[in-house]
C-alpha positions in Angstrom: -3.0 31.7 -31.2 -6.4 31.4 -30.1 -8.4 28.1 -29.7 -10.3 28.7 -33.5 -7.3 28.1 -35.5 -7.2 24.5 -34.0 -9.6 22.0 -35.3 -12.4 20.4 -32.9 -10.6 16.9 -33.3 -7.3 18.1 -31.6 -8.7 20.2 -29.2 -11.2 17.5 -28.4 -8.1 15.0 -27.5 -7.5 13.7 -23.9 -5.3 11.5 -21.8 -7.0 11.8 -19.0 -9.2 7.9 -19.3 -5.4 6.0 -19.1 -4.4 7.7 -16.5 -7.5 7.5 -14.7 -7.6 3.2 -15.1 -4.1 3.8 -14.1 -4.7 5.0 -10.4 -7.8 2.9 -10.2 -5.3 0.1 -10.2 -2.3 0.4 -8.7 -5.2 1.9 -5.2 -6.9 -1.1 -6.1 -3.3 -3.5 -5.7 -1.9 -1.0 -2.2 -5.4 -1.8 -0.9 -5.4 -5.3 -0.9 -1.6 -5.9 0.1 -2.7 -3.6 3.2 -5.9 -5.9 3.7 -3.9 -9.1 3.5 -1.3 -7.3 6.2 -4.0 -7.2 8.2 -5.1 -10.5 8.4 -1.6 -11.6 8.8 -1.2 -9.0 11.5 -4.1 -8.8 13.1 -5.9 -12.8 12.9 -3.3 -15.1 12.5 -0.5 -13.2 14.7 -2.5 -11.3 16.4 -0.1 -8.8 16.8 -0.8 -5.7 15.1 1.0 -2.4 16.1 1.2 1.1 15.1 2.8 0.7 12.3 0.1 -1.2 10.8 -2.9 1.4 11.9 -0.6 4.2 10.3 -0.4 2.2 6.9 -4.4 1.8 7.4 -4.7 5.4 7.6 -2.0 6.0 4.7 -4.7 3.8 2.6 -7.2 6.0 3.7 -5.4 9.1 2.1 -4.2 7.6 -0.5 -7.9 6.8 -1.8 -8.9 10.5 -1.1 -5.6 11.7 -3.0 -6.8 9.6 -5.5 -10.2 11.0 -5.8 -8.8 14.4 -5.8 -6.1 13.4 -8.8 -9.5 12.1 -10.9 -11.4 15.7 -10.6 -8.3 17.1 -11.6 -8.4 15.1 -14.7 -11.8 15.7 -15.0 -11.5 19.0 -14.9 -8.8 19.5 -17.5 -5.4 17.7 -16.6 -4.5 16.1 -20.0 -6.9 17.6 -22.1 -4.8 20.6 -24.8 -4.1 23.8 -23.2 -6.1 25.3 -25.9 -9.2 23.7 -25.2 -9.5 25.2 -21.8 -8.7 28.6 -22.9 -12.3 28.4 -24.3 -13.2 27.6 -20.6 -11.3 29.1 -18.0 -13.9 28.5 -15.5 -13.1 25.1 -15.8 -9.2 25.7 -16.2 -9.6 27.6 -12.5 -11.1 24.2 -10.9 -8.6 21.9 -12.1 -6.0 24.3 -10.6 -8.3 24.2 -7.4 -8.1 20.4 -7.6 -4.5 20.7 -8.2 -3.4 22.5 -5.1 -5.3 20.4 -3.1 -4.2 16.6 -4.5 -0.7 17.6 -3.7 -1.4 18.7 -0.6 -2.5 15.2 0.3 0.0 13.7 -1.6 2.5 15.0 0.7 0.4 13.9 3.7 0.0 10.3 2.1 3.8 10.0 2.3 4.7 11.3 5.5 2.2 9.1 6.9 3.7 6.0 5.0 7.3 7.4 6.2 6.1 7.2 9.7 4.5 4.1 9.6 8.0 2.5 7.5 9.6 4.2 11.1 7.4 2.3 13.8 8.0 -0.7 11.7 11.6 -0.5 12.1 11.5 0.7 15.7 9.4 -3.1 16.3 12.5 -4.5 14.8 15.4 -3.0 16.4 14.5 -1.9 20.2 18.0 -0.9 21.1 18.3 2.8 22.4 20.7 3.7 20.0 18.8 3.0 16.9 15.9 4.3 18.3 17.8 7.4 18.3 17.8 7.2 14.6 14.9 6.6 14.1 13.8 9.6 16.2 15.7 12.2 14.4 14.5 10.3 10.8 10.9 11.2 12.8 12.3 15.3 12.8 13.6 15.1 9.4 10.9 13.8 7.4 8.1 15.4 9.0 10.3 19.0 9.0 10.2 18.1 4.9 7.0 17.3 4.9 6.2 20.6 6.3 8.8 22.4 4.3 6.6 20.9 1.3 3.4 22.1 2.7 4.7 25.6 3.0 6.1 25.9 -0.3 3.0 24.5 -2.4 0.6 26.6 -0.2 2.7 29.8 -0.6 3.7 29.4 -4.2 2.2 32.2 -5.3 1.1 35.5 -2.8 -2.1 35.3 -2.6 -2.6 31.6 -3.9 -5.4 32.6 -6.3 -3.5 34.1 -8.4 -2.3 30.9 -9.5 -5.3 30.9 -10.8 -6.8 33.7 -11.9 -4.7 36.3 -13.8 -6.6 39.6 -12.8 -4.8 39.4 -9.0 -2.1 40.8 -8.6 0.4 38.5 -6.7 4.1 36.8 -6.3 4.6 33.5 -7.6 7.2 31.1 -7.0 8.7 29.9 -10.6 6.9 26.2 -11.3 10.1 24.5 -11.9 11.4 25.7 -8.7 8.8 24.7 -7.0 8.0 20.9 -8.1 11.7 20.1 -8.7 12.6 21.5 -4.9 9.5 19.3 -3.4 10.1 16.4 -5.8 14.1 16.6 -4.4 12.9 16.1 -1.4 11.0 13.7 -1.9 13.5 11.4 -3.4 16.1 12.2 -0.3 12.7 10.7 2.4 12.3 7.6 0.4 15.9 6.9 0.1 16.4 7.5 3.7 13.3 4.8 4.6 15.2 2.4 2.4 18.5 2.7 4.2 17.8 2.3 7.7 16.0 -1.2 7.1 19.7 -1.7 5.3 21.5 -1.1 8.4 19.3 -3.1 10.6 19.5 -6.7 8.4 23.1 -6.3 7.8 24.1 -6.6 11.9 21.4 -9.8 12.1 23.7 -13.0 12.9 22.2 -15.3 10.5 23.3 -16.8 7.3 24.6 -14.2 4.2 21.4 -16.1 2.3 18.6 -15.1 4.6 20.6 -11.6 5.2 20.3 -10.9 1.1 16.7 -12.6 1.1 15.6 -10.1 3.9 17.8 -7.2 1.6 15.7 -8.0 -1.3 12.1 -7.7 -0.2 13.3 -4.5 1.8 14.9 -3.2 -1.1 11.3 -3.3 -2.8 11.5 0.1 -1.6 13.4 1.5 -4.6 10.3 0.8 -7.0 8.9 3.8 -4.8 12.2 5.7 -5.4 12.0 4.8 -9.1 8.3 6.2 -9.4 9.6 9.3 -7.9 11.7 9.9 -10.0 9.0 9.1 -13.0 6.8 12.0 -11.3 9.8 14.1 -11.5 10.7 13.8 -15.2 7.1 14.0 -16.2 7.0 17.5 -14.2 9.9 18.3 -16.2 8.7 17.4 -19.6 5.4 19.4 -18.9 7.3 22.4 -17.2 9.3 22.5 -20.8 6.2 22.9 -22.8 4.0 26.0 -21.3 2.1 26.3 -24.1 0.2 22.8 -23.7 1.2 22.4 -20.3 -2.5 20.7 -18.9 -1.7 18.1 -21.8 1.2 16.4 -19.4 -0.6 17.0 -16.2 -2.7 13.6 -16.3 1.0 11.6 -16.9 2.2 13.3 -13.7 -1.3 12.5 -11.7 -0.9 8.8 -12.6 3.0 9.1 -11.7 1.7 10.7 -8.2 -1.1 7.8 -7.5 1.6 5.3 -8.7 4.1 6.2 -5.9 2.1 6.2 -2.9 1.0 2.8 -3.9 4.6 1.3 -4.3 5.3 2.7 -1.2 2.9 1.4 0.6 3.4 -2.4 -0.9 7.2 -1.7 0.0 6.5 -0.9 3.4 4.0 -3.9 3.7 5.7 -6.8 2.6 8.2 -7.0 4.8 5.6 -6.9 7.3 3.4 -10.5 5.8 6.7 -12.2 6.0 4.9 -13.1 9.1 1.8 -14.6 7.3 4.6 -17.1 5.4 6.3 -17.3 9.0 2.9 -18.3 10.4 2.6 -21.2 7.8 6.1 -21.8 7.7 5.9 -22.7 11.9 2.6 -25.0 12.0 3.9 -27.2 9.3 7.5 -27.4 11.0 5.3 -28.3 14.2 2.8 -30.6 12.7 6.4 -32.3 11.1 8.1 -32.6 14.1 4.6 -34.2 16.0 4.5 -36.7 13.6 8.0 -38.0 13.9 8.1 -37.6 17.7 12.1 -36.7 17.5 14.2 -35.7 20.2 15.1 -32.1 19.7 14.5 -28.9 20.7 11.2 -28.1 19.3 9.3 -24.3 19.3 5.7 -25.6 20.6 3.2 -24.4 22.6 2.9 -25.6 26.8 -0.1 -25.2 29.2 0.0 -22.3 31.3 -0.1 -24.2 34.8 2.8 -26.0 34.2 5.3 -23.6 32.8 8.7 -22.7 34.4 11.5 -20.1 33.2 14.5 -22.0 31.3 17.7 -21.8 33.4 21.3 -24.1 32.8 22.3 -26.4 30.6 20.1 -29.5 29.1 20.9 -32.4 31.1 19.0 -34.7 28.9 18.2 -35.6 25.4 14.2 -35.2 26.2 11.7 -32.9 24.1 12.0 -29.3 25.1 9.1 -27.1 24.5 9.2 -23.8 24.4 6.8 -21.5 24.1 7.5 -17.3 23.1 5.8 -14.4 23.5 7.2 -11.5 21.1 6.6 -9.3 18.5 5.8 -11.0 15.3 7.6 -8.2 13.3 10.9 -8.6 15.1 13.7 -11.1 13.9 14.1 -13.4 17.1 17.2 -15.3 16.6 17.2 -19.3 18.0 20.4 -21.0 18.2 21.8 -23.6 19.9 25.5 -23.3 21.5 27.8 -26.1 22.4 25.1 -28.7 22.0 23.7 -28.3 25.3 22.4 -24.4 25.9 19.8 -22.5 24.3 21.1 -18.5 23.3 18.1 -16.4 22.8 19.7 -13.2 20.6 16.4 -11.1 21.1 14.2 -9.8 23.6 11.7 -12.6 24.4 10.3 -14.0 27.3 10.4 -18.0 27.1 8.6 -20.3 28.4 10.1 -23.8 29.0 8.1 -26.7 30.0 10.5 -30.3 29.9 8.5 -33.4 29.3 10.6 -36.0 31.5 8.9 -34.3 34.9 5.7 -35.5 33.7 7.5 -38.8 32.8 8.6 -39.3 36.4 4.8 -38.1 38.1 
């Protein structure tokens, strides 16, 4: 049926302006988590690591995926099949655009992956779980390249995606966005485990465990989206003959992941920006009311010493730490009299009664 027999007001229709406002905000919302994580990070802690210039750079793709999924839309993605019959030049470039948004959609979440992995490395130094979190290193990037391969070699040559008149093999398109989608859905899943294993061994209370659960397990928001991008592929792969009319549902779908990703790999990272508060007002408390326990404060640097045997006395204590904001250091007290440090920290200990005696 050719594009006369339909009338100018159908073939005139578009979804492309929702899904446009669509990415425009949910970039807008993973861009300013990310710039509040740096703050946190990088002016109040001071204590930025990879993880945090790897989510920068995800940022960075994810606004260039975005402006690639935004010429594919206005180029045809969820206008009627029909009305780019009439055009194929057109129909060629949003193909063009196509190709290459999902290349960097790929590259946007291997980058977030790989940031979510130096995260948890900061967290849990031990050799053993680095081990897992170098072969989760070979696993997603071996997908990400398995994705690479099969979207770039989908069809022998790749213009004939494109353009009908060459002659070449093509990949079926359900095979090929349900086997990259798949795998897709097995990465995120993985990045939302590991985190899993790593709170449940903590020795704190079950309520701070299930609070730390919960803003990790923020993470299956991005699995959900996946799985939206998935079932919109689907629904457009089951009409070919207005396919283009579903493609702007499954841009928005794409935008919409990378950005819950990236929040879910950021906000367990500002729990040291409420950590930070959290600290000076438990400091500026304990000042004020001059008590006699074992306070975390800050000591000169000329008159520090290392911490060694019990606490003969019921004096202040201050101790001052040096560690990585991300990690989970662990202060408890045992038997009344010793401190137990449960994490690697170097501590400071300076005792106010010397300066009592001098």
């Amino acid at each position: 049926m050719s594009s006369q027999q339909y009338s100018e007001a159908y073939l005139a229709q578009s979804r492309g302006k929702s899904a446009e406002i669509g990415m425009y905000v949910v970039t807008a919302l993973s861009t300013l988590v990310v710039l509040v994580r740096l703050y946190a990070r990088g002016f109040l802690i001071r204590d930025p690591g990879w993880d945090d210039y790897i989510i920068v750079a995800s940022q960075l793709f994810a606004w260039a995926d975005m402006v690639l999924s935004l010429m594919t839309v206005r180029y045809g993605a969820g206008e009627h099949l029909m009305a780019l019959v009439s055009n194929p030049a057109k129909m060629v470039k949003m193909y063009k655009w196509l190709v290459a948004a999902q290349m960097v959609y790929f590259a946007t979440l291997w980058l977030c992956r790989v940031s979510g992995l130096a995260f948890f490395a900061r967290l849990n130094p031990m050799p053993r779980f680095k081990l897992y979190i170098r072969l989760a290193f070979a696993f997603v990037t071996a997908v990400w390249i398995s994705q690479v391969l099969i979207i770039g070699l989908q069809c022998i040559p790749l213009q004939a995606l494109w353009d009908s008149s060459i002659k070449g093999t093509c990949m079926g398109s359900t095979q090929v966005f349900l086997a990259t989608s798949v795998m897709t859905i097995i990465c995120d899943s993985l990045i939302l485990v590991l985190p899993i294993k790593i709170v449940w061994k903590l020795q704190v209370s079950l309520g701070r465990k299930i609070t730390l659960l919960l803003i990790f397990c923020f993470g299956i928001f991005a699995i959900v989206t996946s799985i939206l991008r998935m079932v919109a592929m689907v629904v457009a792969l089951d009409h070919p003959s207005d396919i283009t009319w579903y493609f702007s549902v499954v841009m928005a779908w794409s935008t919409s992941e990378i950005a819950a990703m990236i929040i879910a790999l950021s906000l367990p990272a500002l729990r040291g920006l409420f950590g930070f508060f959290q600290q000076k007002r438990s400091t500026n408390q304990s000042n004020s009311r001059g008590t006699g326990s074992i306070g975390l404060t800050s000591v000169q640097q000329s008159k520090r010493r290392v911490y060694s045997g019990p606490n003969d006395h019921q004096n202040t204590t201050g101790v001052d730490t040096q560690r990585s904001s991300s990690q989970e250091a662990l202060w408890d007290i045992k038997d009344g009299q010793n401190i137990r440090i449960m994490d690697t920290v170097h501590v400071d200990v300076h005792d106010v009664s010397l300066e009592r005696h001098n």
